[in-house]
N, C-alpha and C positions, 0 to 999 in steps of 0.2 A: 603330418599330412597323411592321411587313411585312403589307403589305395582299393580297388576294390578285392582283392583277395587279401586284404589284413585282417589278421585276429586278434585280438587281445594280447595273446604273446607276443606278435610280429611287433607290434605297436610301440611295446616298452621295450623289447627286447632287440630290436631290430629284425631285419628280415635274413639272417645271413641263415646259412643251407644246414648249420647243425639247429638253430633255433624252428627253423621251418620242418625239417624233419620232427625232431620234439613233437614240435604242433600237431604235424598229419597223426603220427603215433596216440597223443592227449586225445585228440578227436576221434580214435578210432582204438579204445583200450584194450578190447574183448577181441580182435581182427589181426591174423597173421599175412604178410606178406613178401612177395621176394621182390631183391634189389629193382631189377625193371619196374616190379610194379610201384616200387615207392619212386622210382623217378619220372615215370609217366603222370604220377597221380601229385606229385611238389614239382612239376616241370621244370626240375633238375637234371643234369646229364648222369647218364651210370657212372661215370670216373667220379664223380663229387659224391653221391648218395655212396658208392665203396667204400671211400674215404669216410667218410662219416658214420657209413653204419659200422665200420669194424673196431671204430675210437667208439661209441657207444655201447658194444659189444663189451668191450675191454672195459668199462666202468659201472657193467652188469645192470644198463639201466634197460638195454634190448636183450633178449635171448632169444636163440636160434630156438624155434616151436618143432617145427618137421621139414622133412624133405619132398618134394615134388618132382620126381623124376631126377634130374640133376640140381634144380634149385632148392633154396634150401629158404626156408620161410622163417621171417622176424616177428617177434609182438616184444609188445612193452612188457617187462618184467613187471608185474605189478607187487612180487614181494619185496624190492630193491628200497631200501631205507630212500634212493635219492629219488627214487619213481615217487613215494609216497608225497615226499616235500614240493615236487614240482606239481602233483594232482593240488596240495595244498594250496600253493603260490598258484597257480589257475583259479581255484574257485573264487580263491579270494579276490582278486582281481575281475573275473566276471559279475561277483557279489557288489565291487567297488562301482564298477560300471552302471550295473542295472540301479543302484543307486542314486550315481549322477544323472543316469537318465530320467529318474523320478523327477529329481529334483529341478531338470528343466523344464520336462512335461509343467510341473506345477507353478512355474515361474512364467510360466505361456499367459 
């Protein structure tokens, strides 16, 4: 069932707050931010985006970018072997999509 803030990832993946995070990060590659703003922008709470950003952190798939006064700003690692595989597994799956979507377009 496709709720309407699901993506692609959400879908296959489920919706749980480390896959959602993922997601906001995949959709936003080149874009640093701090903890609040990733839980305002995945309306998640700061106790869960903590949690998860610092297990991300530890698997070198986010790295801390700069600091902001006291906060301190994440982005996706994009040289991380495991960043690369999950941009991988994204396109591919969007590719997979736009395909079936062809294919019912044409079946209309």
């Amino acid at each position: 069932m496709e709720s309407e803030n699901s993506t692609i990832l959400t879908e296959i993946f489920g919706n749980s707050p480390l896959v959602r995070i993922l997601d906001f990060f995949l959709d936003n590659k080149l874009l640093d931010f701090s903890k609040n703003e990733i839980a305002r922008e995945t309306g998640m709470s700061k106790v869960t985006v903590h949690k998860y950003i610092d297990a991300l952190l530890r698997l070198g798939i986010l790295k801390e970018n700069r600091k902001i006064g006291r906060a301190s700003m994440y982005k996706l690692n994009l040289e991380s072997p495991l960043v690369k595989k999950l941009m991988e597994i994204e396109d591919i799956l969007i590719k997979k999509g736009y395909e079936e979507s062809l294919l019912k377009v044409s079946t209309l």
